[in-house]
Every structure is written in C-alpha cells, then in structure tokens.
C-alpha positions as CSV (number, residue, x, y, z in Angstrom):
1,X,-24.6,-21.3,-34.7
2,X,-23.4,-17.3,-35.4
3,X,-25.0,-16.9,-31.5
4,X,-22.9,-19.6,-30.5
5,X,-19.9,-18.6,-32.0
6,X,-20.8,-15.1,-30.4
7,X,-21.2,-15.9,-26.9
8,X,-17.9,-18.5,-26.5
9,X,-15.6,-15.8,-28.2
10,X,-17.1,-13.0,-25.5
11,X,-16.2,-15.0,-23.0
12,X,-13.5,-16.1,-24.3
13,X,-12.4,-12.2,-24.5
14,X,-13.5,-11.5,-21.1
15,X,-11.4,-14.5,-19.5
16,X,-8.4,-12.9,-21.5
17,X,-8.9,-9.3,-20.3
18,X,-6.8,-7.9,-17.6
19,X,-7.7,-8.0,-13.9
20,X,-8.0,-4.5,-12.2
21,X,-7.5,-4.5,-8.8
22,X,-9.2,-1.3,-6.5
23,X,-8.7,-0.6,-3.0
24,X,-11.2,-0.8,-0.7
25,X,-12.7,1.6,1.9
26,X,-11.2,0.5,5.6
27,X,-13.6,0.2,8.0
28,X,-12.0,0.9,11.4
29,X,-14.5,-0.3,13.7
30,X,-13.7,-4.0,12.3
31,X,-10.6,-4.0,10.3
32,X,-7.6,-5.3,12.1
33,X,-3.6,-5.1,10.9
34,X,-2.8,-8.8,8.8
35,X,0.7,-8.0,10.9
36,X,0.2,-6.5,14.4
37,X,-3.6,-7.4,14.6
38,X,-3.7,-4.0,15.7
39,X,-7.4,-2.2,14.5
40,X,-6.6,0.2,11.7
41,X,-8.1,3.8,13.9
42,X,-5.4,6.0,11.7
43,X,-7.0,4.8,8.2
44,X,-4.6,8.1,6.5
45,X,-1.7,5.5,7.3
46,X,-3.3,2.6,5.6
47,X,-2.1,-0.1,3.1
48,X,-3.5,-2.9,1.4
49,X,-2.7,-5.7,-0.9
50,X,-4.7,-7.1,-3.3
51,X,-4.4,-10.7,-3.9
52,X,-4.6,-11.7,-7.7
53,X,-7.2,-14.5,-6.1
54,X,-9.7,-11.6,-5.2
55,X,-8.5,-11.4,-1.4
56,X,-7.6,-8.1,0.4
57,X,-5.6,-7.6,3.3
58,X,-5.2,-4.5,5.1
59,X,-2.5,-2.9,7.0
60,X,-2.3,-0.3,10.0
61,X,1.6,1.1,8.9
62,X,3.8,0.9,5.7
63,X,6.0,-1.2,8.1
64,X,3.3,-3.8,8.3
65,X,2.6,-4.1,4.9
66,X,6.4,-4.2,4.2
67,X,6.7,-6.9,6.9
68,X,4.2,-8.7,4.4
69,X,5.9,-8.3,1.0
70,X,9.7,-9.0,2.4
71,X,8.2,-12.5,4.5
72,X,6.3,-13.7,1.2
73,X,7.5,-11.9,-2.0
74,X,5.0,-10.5,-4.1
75,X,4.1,-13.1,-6.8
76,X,0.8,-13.9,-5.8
77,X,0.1,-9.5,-5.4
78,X,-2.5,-8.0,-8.1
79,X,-1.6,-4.4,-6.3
80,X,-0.5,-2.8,-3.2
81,X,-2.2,0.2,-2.0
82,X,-0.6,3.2,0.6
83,X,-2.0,6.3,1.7
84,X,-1.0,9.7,0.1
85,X,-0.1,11.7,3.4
86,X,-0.8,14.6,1.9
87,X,-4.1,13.8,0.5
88,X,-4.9,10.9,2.0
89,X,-5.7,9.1,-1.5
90,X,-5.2,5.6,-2.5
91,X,-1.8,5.3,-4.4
92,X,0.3,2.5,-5.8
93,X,2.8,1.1,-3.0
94,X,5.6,0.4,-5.9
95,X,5.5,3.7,-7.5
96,X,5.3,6.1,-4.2
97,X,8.0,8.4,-3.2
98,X,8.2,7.5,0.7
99,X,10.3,9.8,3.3
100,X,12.0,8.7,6.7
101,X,12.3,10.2,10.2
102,X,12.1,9.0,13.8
103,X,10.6,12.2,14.1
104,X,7.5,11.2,12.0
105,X,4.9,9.8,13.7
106,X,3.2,6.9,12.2
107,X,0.4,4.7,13.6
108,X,3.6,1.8,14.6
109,X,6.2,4.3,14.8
110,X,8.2,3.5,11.8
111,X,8.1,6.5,10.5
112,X,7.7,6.3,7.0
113,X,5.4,8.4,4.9
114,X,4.0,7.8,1.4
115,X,3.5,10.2,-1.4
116,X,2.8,10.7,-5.3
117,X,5.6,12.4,-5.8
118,X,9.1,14.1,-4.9
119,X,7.9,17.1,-5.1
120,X,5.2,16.8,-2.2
121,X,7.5,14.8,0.2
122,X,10.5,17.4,-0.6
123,X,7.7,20.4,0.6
124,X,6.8,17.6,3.5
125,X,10.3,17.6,4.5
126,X,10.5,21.5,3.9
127,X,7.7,22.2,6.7
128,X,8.1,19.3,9.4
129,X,11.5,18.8,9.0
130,X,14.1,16.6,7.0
131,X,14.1,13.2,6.4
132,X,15.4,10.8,4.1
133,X,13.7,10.2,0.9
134,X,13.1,6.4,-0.3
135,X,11.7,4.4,-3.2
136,X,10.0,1.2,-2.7
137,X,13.1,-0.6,-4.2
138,X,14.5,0.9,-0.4
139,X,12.0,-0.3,1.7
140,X,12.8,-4.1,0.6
141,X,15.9,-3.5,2.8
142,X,15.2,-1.3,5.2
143,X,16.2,-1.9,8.8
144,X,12.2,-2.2,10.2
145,X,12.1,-2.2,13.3
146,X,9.7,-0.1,15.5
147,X,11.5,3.5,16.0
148,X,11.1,4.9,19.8
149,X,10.6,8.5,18.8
C-alpha cells in the first residue's frame, strides 16, 4: 500500500510541476517561416514559439513572429524565442530590448533587432548607426509592414 501511495503522489507531483519550454536548433535546409513560408537561411534572425501543447513554430524575422502573436494573441504560448544579434543566443521574445531602422537589414526587411539588454543595442546603435529602441510591449503596435531599405 506505502508503494502505492508512493507512486500516485510522484506522479501526482510531476503532473503539478511546471512546464519548461526550450528552443530548438533550426534546421535551414527544411525549416520554413509559419508566416512567409520563406526557408529560415539567416537562422541569427530566428524566432520561435513554443506551444504549451508541445508544438513549435519557427520564424524567419521578428516581423513574422509578431505577425503571429498580434493575429492570435498569446494564450495558448509556453515561450517565444528571438535571436540575440549580438550573440546569436536564444532569448526570451517578451523580455528583449529590440532596436529599429530601415537601415537594418533583416532577413524580411523589417528591420528590427533583438538583444538582452539596453546596453548592447545602445553600443549596436553606437557603431551601425541610430535607431529607435523598443520593448516588446512596442512591437504589439508597430506599423509592420516590409521596409524598402
């Protein structure tokens, strides 16, 4: 009966515990934009959402992903992953620092860059010139659009 008793409340515990959600490694010879359809060849501009079902979607832009969260809200997101431009590491979408220019090139021209902090995008800014710095809380209203550079 103790073993019993033992196995229900472990999983018990484990059905209670906290999802965690990773990104995955993109595979550009067969991972294609849920937007544009567009195969992700720039993986350092990446995103990705993880579904709290255990699906992943990928992205080719920021824009894209965006496109995604503004069309269906994010209840049914466990995370949302961008690219660090500087290092090119997995970050979280909501807590990035993101910078704007026409003059940045990005895979769908929209010109927005992710980074961990203010700091990096402000010495970004400092050495390929100025932009205008944004918070996710901006990118919900944006005007997207692809920029022409």
């Amino acid at each position: 009966m103790k073993k019993l008793l033992f196995i229900l409340t472990a999983c018990f515990l484990v059905g209670c515990s906290e999802q965690t959600y990773e990104p995955h490694d993109i595979k550009p010879e067969t991972d294609i934009c849920k937007i544009c359809n567009m195969s992700i060849t720039h993986s350092e501009f990446a995103g990705q959402i993880a579904f709290k079902n255990g699906d992943y979607d990928v992205y080719d832009d920021i824009g894209c992903l965006m496109s995604y969260i503004i069309d269906n809200g994010d209840a049914e997101i466990g995370k949302a992953f961008i690219k660090d431009a500087n290092t090119n590491v997995w970050m979280d979408v909501y807590s990035a620092t993101y910078i704007y220019s026409q003059d940045y090139w990005t895979p769908m021209n929209y010109g927005i860059l992710a980074f961990g902090d203010e700091q990096a995008a402000d010495a970004y800014m400092a050495e390929h010139g100025e932009g205008q710095k944004l918070q996710y809380e901006d990118l919900l209203t944006f005007k997207w659009g692809i920029h022409v550079h």
